[in-house]
C-alpha positions in Angstrom: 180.8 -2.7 93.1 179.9 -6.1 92.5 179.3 -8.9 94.8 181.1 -12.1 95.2 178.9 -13.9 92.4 181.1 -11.8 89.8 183.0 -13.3 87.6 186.7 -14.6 88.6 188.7 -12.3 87.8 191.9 -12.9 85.6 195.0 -13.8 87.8 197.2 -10.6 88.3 199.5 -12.6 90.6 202.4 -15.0 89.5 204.7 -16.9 92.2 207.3 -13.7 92.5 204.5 -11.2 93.7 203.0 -14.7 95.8 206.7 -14.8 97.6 207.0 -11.3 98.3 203.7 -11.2 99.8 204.5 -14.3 102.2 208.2 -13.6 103.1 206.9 -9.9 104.0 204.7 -11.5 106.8 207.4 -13.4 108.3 209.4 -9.8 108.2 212.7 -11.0 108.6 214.4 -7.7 109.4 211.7 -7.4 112.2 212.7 -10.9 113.1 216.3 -10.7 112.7 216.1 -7.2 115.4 213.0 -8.9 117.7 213.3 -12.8 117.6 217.0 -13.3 117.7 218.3 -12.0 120.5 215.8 -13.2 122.6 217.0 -16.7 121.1 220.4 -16.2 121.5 220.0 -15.1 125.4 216.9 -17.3 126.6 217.9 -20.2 124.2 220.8 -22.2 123.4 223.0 -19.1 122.9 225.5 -20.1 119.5 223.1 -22.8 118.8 220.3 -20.4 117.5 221.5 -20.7 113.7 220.8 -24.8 113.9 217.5 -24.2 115.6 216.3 -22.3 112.5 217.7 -24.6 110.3 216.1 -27.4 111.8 212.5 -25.4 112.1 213.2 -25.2 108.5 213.4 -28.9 107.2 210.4 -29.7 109.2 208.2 -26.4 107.8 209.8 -27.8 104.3 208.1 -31.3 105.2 205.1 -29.1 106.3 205.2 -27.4 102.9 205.1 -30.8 100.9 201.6 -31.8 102.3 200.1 -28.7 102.5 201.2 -28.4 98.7 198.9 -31.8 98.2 195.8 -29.2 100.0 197.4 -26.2 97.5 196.6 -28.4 94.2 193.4 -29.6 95.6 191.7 -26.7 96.6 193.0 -24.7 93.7 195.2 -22.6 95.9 192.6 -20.8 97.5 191.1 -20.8 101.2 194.2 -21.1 103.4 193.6 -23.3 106.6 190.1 -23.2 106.2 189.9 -25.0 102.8 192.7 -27.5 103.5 191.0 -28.8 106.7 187.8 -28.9 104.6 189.3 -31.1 102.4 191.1 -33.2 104.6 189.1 -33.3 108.6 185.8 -32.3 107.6 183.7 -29.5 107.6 183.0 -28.9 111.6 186.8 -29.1 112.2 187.2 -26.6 109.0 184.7 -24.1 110.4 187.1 -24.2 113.8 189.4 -23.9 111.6 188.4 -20.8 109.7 187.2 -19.3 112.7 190.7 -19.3 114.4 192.4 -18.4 111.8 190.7 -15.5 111.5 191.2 -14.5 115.1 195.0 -15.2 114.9 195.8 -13.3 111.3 193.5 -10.4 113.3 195.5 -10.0 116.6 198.6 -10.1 114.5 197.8 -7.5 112.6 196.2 -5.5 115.3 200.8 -6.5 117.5 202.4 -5.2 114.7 200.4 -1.8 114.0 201.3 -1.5 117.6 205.0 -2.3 117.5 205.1 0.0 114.0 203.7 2.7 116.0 206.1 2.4 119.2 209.1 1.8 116.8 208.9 4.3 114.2 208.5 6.8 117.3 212.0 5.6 118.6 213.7 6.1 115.3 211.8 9.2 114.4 212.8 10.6 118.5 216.5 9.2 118.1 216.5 11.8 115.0 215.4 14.5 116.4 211.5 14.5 115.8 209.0 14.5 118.1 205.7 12.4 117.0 203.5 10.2 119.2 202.9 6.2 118.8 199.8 7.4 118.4 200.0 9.1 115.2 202.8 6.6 113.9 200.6 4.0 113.8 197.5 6.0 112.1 199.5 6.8 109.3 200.7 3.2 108.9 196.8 1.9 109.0 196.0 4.7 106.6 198.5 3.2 104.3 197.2 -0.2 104.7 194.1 0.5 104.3 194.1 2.1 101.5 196.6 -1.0 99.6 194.3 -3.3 101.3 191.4 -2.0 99.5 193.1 -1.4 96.0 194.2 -5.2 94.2 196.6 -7.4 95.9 199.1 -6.8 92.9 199.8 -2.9 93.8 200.0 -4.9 97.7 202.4 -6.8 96.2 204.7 -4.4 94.1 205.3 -2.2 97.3 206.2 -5.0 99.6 209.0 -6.0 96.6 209.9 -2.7 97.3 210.0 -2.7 101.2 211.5 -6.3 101.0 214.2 -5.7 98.9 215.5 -3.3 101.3 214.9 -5.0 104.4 216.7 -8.0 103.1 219.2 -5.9 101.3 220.8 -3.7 104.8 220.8 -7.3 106.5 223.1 -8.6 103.4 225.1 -5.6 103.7 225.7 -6.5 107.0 226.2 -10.1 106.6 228.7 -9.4 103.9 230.6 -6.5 106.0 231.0 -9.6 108.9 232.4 -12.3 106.4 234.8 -9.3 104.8 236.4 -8.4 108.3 236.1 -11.6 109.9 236.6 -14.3 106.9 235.8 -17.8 107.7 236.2 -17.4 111.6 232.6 -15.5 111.0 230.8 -19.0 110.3 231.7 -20.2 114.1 231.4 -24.4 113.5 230.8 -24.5 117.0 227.2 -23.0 115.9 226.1 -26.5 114.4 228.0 -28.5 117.3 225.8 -31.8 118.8 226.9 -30.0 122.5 225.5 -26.6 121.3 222.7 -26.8 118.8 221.4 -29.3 121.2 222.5 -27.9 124.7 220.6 -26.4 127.9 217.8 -23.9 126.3 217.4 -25.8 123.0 213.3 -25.9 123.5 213.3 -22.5 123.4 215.5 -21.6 120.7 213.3 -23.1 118.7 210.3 -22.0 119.9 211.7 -18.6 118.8 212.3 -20.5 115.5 209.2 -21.7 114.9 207.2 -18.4 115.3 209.6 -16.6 113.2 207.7 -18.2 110.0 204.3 -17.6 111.0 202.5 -16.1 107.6 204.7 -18.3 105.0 201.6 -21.0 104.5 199.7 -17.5 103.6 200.3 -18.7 99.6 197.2 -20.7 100.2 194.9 -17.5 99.8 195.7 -15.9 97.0 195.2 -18.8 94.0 191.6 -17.2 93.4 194.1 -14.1 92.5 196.9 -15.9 91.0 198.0 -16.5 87.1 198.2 -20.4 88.1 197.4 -21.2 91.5 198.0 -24.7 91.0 201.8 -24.4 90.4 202.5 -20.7 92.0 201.0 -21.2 95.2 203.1 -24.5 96.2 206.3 -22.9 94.5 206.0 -19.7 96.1 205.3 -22.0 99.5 208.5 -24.0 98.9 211.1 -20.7 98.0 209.8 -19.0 101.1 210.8 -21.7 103.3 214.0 -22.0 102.1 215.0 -18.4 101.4 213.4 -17.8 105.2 215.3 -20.3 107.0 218.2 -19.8 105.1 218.2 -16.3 105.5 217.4 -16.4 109.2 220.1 -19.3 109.9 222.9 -17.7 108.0 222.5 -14.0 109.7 221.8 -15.5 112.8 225.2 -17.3 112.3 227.2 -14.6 111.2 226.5 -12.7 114.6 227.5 -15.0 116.6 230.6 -14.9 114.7 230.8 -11.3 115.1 229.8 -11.0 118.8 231.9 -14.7 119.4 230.2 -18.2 120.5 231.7 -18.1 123.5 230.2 -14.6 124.3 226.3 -14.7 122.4 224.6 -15.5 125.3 226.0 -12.5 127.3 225.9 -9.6 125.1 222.6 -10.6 123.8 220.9 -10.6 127.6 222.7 -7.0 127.8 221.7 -4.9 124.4 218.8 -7.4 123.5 217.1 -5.6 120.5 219.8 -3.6 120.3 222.0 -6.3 119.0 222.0 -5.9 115.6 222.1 -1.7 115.5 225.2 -2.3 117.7 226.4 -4.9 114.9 225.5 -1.8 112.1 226.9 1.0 114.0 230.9 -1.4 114.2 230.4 -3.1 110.6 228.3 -0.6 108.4 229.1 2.6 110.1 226.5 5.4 111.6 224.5 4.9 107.7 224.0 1.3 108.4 222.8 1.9 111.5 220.6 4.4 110.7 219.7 2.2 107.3 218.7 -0.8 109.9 216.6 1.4 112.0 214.3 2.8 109.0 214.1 -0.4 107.4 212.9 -1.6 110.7 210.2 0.3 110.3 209.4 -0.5 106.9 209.8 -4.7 107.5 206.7 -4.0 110.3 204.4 -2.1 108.3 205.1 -4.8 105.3 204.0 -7.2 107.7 201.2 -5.6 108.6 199.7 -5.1 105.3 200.5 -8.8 104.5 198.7 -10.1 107.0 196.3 -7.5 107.2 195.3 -9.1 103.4 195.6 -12.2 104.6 192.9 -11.6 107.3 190.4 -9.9 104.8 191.0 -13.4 102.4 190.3 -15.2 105.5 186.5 -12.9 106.2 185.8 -12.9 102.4 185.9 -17.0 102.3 183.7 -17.4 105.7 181.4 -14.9 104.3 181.0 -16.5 100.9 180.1 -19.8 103.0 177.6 -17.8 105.1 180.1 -18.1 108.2 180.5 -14.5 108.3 178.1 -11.6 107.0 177.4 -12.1 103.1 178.2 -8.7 102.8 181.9 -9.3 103.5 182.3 -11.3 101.0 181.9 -8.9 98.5 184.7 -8.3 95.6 185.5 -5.0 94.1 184.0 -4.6 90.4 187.7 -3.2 89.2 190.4 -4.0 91.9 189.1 -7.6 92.6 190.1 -7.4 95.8 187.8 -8.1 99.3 187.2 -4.9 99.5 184.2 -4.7 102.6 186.3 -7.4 104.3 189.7 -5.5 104.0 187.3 -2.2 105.4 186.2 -4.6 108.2 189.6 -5.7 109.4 190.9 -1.8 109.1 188.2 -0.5 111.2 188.8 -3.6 113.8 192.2 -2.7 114.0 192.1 1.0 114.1 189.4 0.5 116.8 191.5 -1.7 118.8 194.6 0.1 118.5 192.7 3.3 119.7 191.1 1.6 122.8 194.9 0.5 124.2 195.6 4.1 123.2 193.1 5.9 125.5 193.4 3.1 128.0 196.7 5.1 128.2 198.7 1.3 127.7 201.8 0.6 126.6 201.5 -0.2 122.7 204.6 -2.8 122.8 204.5 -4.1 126.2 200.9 -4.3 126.3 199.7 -3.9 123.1 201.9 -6.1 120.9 203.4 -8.5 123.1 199.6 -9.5 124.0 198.2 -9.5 120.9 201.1 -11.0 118.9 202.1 -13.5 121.0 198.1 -15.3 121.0 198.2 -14.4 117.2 201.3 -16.6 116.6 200.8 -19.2 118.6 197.0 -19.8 117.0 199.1 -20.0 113.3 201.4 -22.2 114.7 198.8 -24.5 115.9 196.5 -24.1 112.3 200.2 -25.1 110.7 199.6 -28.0 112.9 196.2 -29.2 112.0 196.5 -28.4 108.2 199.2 -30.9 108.4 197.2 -33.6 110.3 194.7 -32.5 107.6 196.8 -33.8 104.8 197.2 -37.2 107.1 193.1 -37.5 107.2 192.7 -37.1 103.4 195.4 -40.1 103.0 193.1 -42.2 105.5 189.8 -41.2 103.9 191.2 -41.3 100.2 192.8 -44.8 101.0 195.3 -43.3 98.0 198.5 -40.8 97.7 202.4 -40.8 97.4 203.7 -42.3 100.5 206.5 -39.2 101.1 204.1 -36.1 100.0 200.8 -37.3 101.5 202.4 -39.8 104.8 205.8 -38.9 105.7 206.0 -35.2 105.1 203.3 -34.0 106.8 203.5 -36.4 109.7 207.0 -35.2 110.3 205.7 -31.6 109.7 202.8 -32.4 112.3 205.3 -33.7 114.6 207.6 -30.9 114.4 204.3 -28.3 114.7 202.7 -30.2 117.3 206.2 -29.3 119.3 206.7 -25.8 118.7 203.0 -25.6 120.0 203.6 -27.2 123.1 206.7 -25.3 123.4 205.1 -21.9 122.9 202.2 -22.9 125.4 204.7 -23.1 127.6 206.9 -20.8 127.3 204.1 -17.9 126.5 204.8 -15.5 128.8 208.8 -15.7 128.0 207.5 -14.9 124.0 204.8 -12.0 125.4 207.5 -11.0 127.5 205.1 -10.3 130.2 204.5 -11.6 133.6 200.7 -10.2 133.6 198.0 -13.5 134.8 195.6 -11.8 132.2 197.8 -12.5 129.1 199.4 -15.6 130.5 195.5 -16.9 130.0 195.3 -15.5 126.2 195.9 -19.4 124.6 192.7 -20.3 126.2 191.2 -18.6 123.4 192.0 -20.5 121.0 190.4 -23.3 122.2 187.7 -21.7 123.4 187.0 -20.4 119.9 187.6 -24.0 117.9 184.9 -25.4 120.3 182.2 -22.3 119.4 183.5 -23.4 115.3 182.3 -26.8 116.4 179.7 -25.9 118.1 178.3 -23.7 115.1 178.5 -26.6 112.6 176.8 -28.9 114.3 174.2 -26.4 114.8 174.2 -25.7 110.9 174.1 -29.6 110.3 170.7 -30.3 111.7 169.2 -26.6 111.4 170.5 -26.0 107.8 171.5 -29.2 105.9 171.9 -27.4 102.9 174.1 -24.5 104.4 176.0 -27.2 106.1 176.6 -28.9 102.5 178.0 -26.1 101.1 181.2 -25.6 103.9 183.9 -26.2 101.6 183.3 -27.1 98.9 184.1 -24.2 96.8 187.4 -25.1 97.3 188.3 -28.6 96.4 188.7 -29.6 93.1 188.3 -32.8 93.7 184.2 -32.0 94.3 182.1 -31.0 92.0 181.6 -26.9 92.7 177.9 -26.2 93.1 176.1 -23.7 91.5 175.7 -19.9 93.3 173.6 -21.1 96.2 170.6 -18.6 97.1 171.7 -19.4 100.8 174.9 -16.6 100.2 173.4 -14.8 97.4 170.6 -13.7 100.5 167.7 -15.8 99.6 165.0 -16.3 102.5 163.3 -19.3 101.3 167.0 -21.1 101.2 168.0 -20.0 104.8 164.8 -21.5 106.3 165.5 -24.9 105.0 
């Protein structure tokens, strides 16, 4: 095994394997099933296709800066490295720090919900197996594709994704061919709709529906060319999400009737769309939607399960985290101890809401999802005001990818944060005091990142030097400092 001073390894990853990896944490079967009707019967009803469309033009503006932070830091660091480059390193340590909780508790949702779904679909088929046991197999499995390279990650979620996305186009197509044109309701896209009573939180459920697309940002130390891939995968996702997730979104409503949504959604609620497969696709498409269900959660889990590991690996290699974590493995190249780490967190987790005897989706998932999204939505926020403090500090940059953009992407973000705030026990779906105080978290945790760097500052200058710079280009890249290769002589400085 050798350490993180090996050296880089040749990029396996080229911008098909970089989407696939992203799209498969936004899930958008998992989504489509969860998100959706929720939107349709807590929102603005037919208006839920415009909300995704519009959560999609700002993410694109999002996209454009953060691409300016892609190019700059090589592609490689995520939040942490773009608000590095951008804020400065004490907000970049709070930075790093919270994005490593979020990517964790949404891991830690969706092995829950794989667990309680796959027992649901396994039970409505006759079999018999606990939540339990569901979701152990489905960590095994990540585990074990978290530890090997990110390309074998990648090759099984083209897999997985390909069918996910290909049942929903089934049924998209099996809509347009009985309904025609009266399946793409113009009502949908309507000023008195798209903007009507509920609009706030249709796009609320918008928003969070993307969380894990910005993930291109940590894998450019793995790509063929970071420098182009990363910002093109970035870009595709976006549109292929919110194109995806607008147009299926508008094809049932078309199918269930504008005037109707609201209704039948409140009634079936995540049944909505295996009531659309059983009437358009037959008992197979049913059945098709329900085991591709399954298969959309655990992609989702291993692609944010790598993300998380890529998150521990760069805080370790800046001395954030334990040096050990940021180990790489001598043949795989992957974050190997870090990706062990965030297994054994999660397993350990899982198990202690398991003999707690709690609910793994009402308690376990909605809990844990719900404070992992909102913290993403809220780094998707900062990376973009990021972008705005390298324009101020640099006193240089294009006026639409460096100004514009991503202060319309900041604008947008800083919304959908204020609206999930606010509506967090509606996207938890629980009325429980505990998890209505989960967001406090987050800001608890950005002010211990603070906290910790200004410690580092006038304790450890050099340490404190180092934060960062690994990952802009636009810095000179120090030497292997003796700080994170272990040296004692360098940490007492």
């Amino acid at each position: 095994m050798s350490s993180s001073g090996s050296p880089p390894p040749s990029g396996r990853l080229g911008t098909g394997h970089i989407l696939f990896l992203i799209v498969a944490a936004a899930a958008p079967l998992s989504a489509m099933v969860g998100t959706v009707p929720l939107a349709f019967a807590f929102g603005d009803g037919a208006g839920v296709p415009a909300a995704f469309l519009f959560a999609g033009v700002t993410l694109l503006c999002f996209s454009v800066g953060y691409a300016v932070s892609a190019r700059r830091t090589g592609g490689s660091g995520g939040f942490y490295a773009s608000v590095a480059d951008g804020l400065g390193r004490p907000s970049a340590v709070a930075a790093g720090y919270l994005a490593l909780l979020s990517y964790n508790c949404a891991t830690i949702g969706l092995a829950g919900a794989l667990g309680y779904f796959t027992q649901l679909v396994l039970a409505a088929h006759g079999l018999t197996v606990s939540w339990q046991w569901c979701a152990a197999v489905g960590l095994v499995l990540m585990a074990v594709l978290g530890y090997r390279e990110i390309a074998l990650s990648a090759r099984v979620l083209a897999l997985l994704m390909l069918g996910e996305i290909g049942v929903l186009a089934a049924l998209d197509v099996a809509i347009l061919v009985r309904h025609g044109l009266h399946a793409l309701p113009t009502a949908s896209f309507s000023p008195h709709t798209a903007a009507g009573h509920g609009v706030g939180v249709s796009l609320m459920f918008a928003f969070v529906s993307f969380i894990g697309f910005e993930s291109a940002a940590l894998y450019g130390k793995e790509a063929k060319d970071p420098r182009r891939s990363v910002p093109r995968a970035t870009y595709v996702a976006v549109v292929l999400i919110a194109g995806f997730y607008a147009l299926t979104s508008w094809l049932a409503v078309g199918a269930v009737g504008s005037d109707r949504v609201r209704e039948v959604a409140g009634k079936q609620m995540g049944d909505l769309f295996f009531v659309l497969g059983d009437d358009f696709l037959g008992k197979a498409g049913s059945t098709g939607l329900q085991i591709m269900l399954c298969t959309s959660l655990f992609a989702a889990t291993l692609a944010l399960h790598s993300a998380a590991g890529r998150y521990a690996q760069v805080l370790a290699a800046d001395g954030l985290l334990p040096g050990a974590l940021a180990a790489e493995h001598s043949r795989y190249r992957s974050p190997h101890r870090a990706s062990l780490a965030q297994s054994a967190l999660t397993a350990v987790v899982v198990a202690g809401f398991a003999v707690a005897g709690l609910d793994p989706y009402a308690d376990l998932t909605t809990s844990m999802l719900g404070l992992g999204t909102l913290g993403i939505v809220a780094l998707q926020a900062l990376a973009a005001l990021s972008v705005l403090g390298l324009r101020l500090r640099t006193g240089g940059g294009h006026w639409w990818r460096e100004t514009v953009a991503p202060l319309l992407g900041f604008a947008g973000l800083a919304a959908s944060v204020w609206l999930v705030v606010g509506n967090f026990d509606m996207l938890t779906g629980s009325p429980s005091a505990v998890i209505a105080a989960l967001p406090w978290l987050l800001p608890l945790v950005a002010a211990g990142g603070l906290l910790y760097a200004a410690r580092l500052r006038s304790a450890h200058p050099a340490r404190y030097r180092l934060l960062g710079t690994r990952h802009t280009a636009a810095a000179p890249v120090p030497a292997p400092s003796p700080v994170l290769s272990g040296d004692r002589h360098a940490r007492s400085q």
